[in-house]
C-alpha positions in Angstrom: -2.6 22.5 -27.5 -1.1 21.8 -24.2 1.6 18.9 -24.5 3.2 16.7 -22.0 6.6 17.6 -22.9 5.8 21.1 -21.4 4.0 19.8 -18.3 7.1 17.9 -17.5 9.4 20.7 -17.8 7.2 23.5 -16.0 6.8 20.5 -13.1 10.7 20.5 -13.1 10.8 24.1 -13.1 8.3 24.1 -10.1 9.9 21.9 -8.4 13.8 23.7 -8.5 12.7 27.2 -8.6 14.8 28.3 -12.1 14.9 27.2 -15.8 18.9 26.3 -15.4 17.8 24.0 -12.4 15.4 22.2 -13.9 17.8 21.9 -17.2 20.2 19.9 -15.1 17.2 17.6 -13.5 16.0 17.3 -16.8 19.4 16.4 -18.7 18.9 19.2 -20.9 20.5 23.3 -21.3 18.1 26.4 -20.1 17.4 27.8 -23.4 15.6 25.0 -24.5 13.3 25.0 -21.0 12.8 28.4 -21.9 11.7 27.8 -25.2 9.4 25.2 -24.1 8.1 27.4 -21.3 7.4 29.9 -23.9 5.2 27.7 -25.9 3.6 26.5 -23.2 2.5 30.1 -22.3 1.4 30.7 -25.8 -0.8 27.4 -25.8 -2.2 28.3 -22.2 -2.9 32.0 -23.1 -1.5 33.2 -20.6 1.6 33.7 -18.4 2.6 30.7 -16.4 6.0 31.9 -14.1 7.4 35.2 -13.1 11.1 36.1 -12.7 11.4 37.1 -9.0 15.5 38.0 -8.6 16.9 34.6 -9.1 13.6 32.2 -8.7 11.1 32.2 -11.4 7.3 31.8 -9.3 4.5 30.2 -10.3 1.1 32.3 -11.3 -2.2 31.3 -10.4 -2.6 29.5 -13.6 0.9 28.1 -13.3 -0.2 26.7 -10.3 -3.4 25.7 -11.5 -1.6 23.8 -14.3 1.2 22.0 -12.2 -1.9 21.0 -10.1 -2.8 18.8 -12.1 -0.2 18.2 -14.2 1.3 14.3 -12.2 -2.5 13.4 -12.9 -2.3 14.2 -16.9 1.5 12.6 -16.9 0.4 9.7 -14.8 -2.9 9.0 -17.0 -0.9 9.3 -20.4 1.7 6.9 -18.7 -1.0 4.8 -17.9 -2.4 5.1 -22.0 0.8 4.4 -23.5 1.6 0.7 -21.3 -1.9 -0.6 -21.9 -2.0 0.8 -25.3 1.5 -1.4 -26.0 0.1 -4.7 -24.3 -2.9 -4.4 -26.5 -1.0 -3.9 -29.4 0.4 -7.4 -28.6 4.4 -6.0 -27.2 5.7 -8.2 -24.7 7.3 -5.5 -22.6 6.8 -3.6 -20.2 8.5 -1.2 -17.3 7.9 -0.5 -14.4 9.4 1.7 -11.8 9.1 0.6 -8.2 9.8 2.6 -4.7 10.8 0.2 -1.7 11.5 1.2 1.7 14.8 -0.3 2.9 13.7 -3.3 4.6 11.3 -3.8 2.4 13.6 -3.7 -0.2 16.4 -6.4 0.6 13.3 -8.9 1.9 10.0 -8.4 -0.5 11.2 -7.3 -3.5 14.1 -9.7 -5.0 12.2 -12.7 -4.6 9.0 -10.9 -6.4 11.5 -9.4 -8.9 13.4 -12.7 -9.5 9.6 -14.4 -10.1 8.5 -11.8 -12.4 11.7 -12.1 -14.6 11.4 -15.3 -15.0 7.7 -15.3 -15.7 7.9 -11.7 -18.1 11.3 -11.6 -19.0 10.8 -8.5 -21.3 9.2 -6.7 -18.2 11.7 -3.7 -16.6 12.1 -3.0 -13.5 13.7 0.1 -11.7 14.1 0.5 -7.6 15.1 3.2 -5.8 14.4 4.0 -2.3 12.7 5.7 -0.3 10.5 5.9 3.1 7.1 6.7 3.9 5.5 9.3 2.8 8.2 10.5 0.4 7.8 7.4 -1.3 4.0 8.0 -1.3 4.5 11.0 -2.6 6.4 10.3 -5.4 4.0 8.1 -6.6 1.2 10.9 -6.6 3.8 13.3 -8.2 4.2 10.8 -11.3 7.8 9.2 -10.6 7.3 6.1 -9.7 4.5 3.3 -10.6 4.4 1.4 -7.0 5.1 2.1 -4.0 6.1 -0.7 -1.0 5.2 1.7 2.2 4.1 0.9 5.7 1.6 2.3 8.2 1.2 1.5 11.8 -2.3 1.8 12.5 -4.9 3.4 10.3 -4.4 7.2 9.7 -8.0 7.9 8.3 -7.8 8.7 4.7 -4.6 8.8 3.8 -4.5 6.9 1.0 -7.9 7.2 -0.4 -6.9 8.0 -3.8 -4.9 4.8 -4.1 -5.2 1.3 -4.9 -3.8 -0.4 -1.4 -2.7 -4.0 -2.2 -2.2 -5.5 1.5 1.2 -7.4 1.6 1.7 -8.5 5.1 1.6 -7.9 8.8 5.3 -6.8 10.4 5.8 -6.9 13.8 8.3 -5.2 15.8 10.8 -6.7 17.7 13.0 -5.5 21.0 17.0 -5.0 20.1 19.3 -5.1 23.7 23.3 -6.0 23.9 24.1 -9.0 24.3 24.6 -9.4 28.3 21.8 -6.9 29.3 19.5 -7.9 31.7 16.7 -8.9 29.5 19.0 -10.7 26.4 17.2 -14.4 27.6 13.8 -12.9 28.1 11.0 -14.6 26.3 9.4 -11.5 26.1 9.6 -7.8 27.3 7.0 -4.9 27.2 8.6 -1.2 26.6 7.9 -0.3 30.0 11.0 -2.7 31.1 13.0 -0.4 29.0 12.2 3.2 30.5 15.6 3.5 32.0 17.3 2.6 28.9 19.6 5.1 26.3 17.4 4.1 22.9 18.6 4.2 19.2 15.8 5.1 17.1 15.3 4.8 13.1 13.8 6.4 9.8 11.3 9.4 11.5 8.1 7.7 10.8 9.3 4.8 13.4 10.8 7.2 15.6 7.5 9.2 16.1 5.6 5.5 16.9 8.2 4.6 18.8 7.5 8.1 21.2 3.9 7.4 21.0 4.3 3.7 22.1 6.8 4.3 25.3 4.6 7.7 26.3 1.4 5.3 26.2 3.8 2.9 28.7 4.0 6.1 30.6 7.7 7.6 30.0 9.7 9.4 27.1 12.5 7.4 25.6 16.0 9.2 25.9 17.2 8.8 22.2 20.8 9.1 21.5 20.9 8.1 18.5 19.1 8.2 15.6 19.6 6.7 12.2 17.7 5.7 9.2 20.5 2.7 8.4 19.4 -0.8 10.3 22.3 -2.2 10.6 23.8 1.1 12.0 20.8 0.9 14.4 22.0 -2.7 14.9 25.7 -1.9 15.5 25.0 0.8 18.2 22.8 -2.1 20.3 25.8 -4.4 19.5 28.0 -2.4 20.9 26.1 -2.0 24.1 25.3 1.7 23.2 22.0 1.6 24.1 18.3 -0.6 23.2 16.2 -0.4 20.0 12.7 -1.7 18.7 13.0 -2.1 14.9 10.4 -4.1 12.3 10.9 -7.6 12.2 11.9 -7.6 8.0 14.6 -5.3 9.1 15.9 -7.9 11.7 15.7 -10.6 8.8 17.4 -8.4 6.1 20.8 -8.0 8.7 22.0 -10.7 11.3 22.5 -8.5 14.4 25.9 -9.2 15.7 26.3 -8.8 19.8 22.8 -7.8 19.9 19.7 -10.0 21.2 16.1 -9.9 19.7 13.6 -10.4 22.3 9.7 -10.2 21.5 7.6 -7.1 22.6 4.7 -7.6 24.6 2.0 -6.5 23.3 2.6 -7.0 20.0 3.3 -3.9 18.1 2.8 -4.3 14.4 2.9 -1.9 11.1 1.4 -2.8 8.1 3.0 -3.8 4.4 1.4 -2.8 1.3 2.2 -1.9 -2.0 0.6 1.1 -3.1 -0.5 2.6 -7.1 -2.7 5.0 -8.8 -5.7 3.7 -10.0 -5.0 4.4 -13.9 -1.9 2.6 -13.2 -3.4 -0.6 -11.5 -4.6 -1.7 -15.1 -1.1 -1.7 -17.0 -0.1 -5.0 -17.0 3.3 -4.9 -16.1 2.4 -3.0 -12.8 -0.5 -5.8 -12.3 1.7 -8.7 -12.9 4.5 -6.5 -10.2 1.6 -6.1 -7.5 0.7 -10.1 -8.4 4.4 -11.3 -7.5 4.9 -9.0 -3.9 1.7 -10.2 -2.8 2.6 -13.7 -3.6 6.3 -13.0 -2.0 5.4 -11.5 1.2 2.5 -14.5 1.4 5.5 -17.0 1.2 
C-alpha cells in the first residue's frame, strides 16, 4: 500500500533532484529518504527514480506518481480537518499565501477577526506573488491563496474555488514637484517621456501592455518587487511609477505624489483554494473573514 509519508518524500525528492536535498527540505538524514524510497518502490512494483551522476530522475511511473501526488496529499489534508471538526475539536490550521500588499492591508484585519471569533484556529503566512503563490496551492503547501489578476486570462483558475475579494485600482506615482504632482488625473500617455520604476513581473508585464496600448514602450530603470523601494525611487525624483492602490495604502509615499490614472486600470483580489479544501472549516471560516475585510 502506497502511503503519504512516501509521496511526500519522493515529491521532495522531485522537487531538489537528490535524496540528501530533499533530507535537508524535509528536516530529516538521506538514509532514511532512501529507505522510504525503497518501500515506496516495493509497494509501487516498480522502480520509481534513477541515479543519473549526481541527480536521481524520475521514471515514467515516478512521474506518473508525483503527478498526482499534491492531489492525494491535498485530499487527505482535506479528510483529516473535516474529520477533526466532526469529531467535535475546536481547532483548526490553516496555512495562508498573501502577496505583499495584500498582506500588510487584507489579511491582519481578517486574521485579528478570525482570532477572536476561533481562537483555537492557526494561522501561518508567508509570501508570495502570482502565480508562485497559485502554484503552491496546487502543489499542496498552502491552503489559500490571496492573488490578483488584471483582466481575465481564460481558464486559469478553473480547478479552483475563486472567492472575489475586491476591485484594486492602480494609481500614478511622480516626485513631488513634477509637472503633473497637482493633476487631478493623468492618462499613461502623459508619461511616455518619463524614466519608469516598475514592480513584481506580473505588474511589470501589464504595465508594458498598458503604455504600448497608449502607443509607446516605457524606459524602465528600475525594477523591484519591494513597494516602498518603488516608492523611494519616485521620492527621490528617480523616475514615475503606477503601483496598485493597497500598495499605496500599506506605505505613505514620502516626496512622491499619487495622482489618479485615467482610464481606470484595475486588477482583481481574490482568495483562491482547492475545492476539497473549501469544505474544512477553518479554511471556510479564513475565506468568510477576507471577504468580509476587504468588503470593509
Amino acid at each position: 500500500m502506497i502511503e503519504a509519508r512516501h509521496l511526500r518524500v519522493l515529491r521532495a525528492v522531485s522537487a531538489t533532484g537528490s535524496f540528501s536535498a530533499a533530507a535537508r527540505e524535509l528536516g530529516c538524514t538521506q538514509p532514511a529518504v532512501s529507505q522510504q524510497m525503497k518501500a515506496l518502490e516495493s509497494s509501487a512494483g516498480t522502480t520509481l527514480l534513477i541515479r543519473t551522476g549526481r541527480e536521481m530522475r524520475l521514471t515514467q511511473a515516478g512521474e506518473a506518481l508525483v503527478r498526482h501526488a499534491s492531489g492525494i496529499l491535498a485530499g487527505l489534508t482535506a479528510a483529516e480537518e473535516e474529520v477533526a471538526a466532526i469529531a467535535g475539536l475546536r481547532a483548526g490550521r490553516v496555512r495562508l499565501v498573501s502577496f505583499p500588499s495584500g498582506s500588510s492591508t487584507l489579511v491582519p484585519g481578517a486574521l485579528a477577526a478570525l482570532r477572536a471569533e476561533h481562537p483555537g484556529t492557526r494561522v501561518s503566512l508567508v509570501e508570495a506573488e502570482p502565480p508562485r503563490s497559485v502554484d503552491l496551492l496546487r502543489e499542496g503547501d498552502c491552503d489559500i491563496a490571496l492573488a490578483f489578476r488584471y483582466g481575465s486570462t481564460g481558464g486559469e483558475w478553473d480547478d479552483l474555488v475563486v472567492r472575489p475579494l475586491l476591485t484594486d485600482r492602480l494609481i500614478g506615482l511622480v516626485p513631488e514637484g513634477h509637472r503633473l504632482a497637482e493633476a487631478s488625473s493623468v492618462s499613461i500617455g502623459e508619461l511616455a517621456d518619463e524614466a519608469w520604476i516598475a514592480g513584481c513581473p506580473r505588474c511589470r508585464r501589464q504595465l508594458v501592455e498598458v503604455c504600448e496600448e497608449s502607443g509607446f514602450t516605457p524606459r524602465i530603470d528600475f525594477a523591484t518587487d519591494d513597494y516602498p523601494a518603488v516608492m523611494g525611487l519616485v521620492g527621490a525624483g528617480l523616475g514615475v511609477a503606477v503601483l496598485p492602490e493597497l500598495a499605496v495604502e500599506s506605505v505613505r509615499p514620502k516626496g512622491a505624489r499619487a495622482v489618479p490614472v485615467e482610464p481606470a486600470i484595475e486588477r482583481e483580489i481574490v482568495a483562491l483554494t482547492l475545492p476539497d479544501l473549501a469544505r474544512v472549516p477553518a479554511v471556510a471560516a479564513t475565506l468568510d473573514q477576507l471577504a468580509r475585510t476587504a468588503a470593509r
